[in-house]
N, C-alpha and C positions, 0 to 999 in steps of 0.2 A: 391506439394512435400510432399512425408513422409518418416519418417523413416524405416525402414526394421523390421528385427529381432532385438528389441532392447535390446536384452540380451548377443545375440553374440558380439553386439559391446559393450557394457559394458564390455566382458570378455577377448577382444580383448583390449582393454583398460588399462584394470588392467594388464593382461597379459603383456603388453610393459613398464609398471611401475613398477612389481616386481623386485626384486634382486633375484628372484631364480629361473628366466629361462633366457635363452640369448636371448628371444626376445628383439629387439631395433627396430621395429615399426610395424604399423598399416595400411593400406593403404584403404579408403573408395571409394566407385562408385556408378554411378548413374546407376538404370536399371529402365530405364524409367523415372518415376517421382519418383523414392522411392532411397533413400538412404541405402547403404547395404554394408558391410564387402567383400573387395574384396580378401585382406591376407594379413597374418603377415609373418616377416623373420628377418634375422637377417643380412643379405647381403645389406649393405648399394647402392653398385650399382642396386641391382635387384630392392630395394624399387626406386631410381630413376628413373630406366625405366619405372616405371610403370606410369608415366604422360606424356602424348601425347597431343599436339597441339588443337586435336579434342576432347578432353575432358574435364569435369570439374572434379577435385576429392578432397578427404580431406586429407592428412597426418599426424601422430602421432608418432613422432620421439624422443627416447633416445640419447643424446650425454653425455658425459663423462667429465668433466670436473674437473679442480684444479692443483693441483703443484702437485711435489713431495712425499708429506708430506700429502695432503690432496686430494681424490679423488671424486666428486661428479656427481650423475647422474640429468641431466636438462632436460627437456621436450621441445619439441617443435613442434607447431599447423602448420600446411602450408594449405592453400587456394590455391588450383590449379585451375586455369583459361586458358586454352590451348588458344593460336591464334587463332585458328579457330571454336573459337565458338562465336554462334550470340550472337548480343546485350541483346536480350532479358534476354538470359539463362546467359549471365556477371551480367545483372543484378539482377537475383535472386538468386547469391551466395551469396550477403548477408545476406540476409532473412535467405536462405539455410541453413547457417552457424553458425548461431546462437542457431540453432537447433544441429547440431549437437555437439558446445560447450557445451550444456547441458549435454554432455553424457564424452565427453573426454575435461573434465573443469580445469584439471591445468598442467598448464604449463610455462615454464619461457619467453617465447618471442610466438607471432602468425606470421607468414608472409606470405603476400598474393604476391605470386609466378606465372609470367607468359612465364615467359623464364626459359629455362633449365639451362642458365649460372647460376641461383640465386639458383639454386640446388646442388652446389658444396659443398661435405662435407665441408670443411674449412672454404666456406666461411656463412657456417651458425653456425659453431662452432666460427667463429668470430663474429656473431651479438651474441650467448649467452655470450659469455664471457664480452662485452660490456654492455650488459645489467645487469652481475651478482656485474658489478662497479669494486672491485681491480681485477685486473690479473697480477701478477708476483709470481713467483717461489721463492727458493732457492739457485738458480743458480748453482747446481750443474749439 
């Protein structure tokens, strides 16, 4: 395994962590053995679709979080492992993976993702919010 162009995904990166584009993610692929920027967007379903069964891929996800009063943006890493990939290649995303943590390194929660259910917006704005400890509003 290697990595691709490693400057596109750097910028692919930064790009989904600035506050002054509406990108809200990243989505990586395998072509071949080399790891590489497949696209960014800002359409929360379309970055979903893009994990299929037969594939392995990476994810680099903005959510939005806080009350009322306070609004912040949280990151979040996913590890796509499709159903129908061999043992072998299960087993070298985590190697895989580590590698490309190098490149897209912070974020508030990672989750390693093999079913489409655990891809539901809400319910991954529910592990960051868990993770981020208080969550309540001002109830208005």
């Amino acid at each position: 395994m290697s990595i691709g162009d490693t400057e596109s995904l750097r910028d692919a990166y930064e790009e989904v962590r600035s506050d002054k584009t509406d990108t809200n993610w990243a989505v990586l692929k395998y072509d071949g053995n080399t790891i590489v920027l497949e696209d960014t967007g800002t359409d929360f379903g379309d970055f979903k679709s893009r994990f299929t069964d037969d594939e392995r891929k990476y994810g680099y996800l903005r959510v939005v979080t806080g009350d009322e009063l306070s609004k912040r943006s949280k990151f979040v890493f996913i590890a796509w492992c499709g159903n129908d990939i061999s043992a072998i290649k299960k087993a070298r995303l985590g190697t895989d993976k580590a590698h490309v943590k190098n490149i897209m390194s912070n974020f508030a929660i990672e989750l390693l993702v093999s079913e489409h259910e655990e891809l539901e917006e809400e319910q991954i704005l529910q592990a960051v919010r868990k993770a981020g400890g208080a969550n309540y509003g001002t109830g208005q």
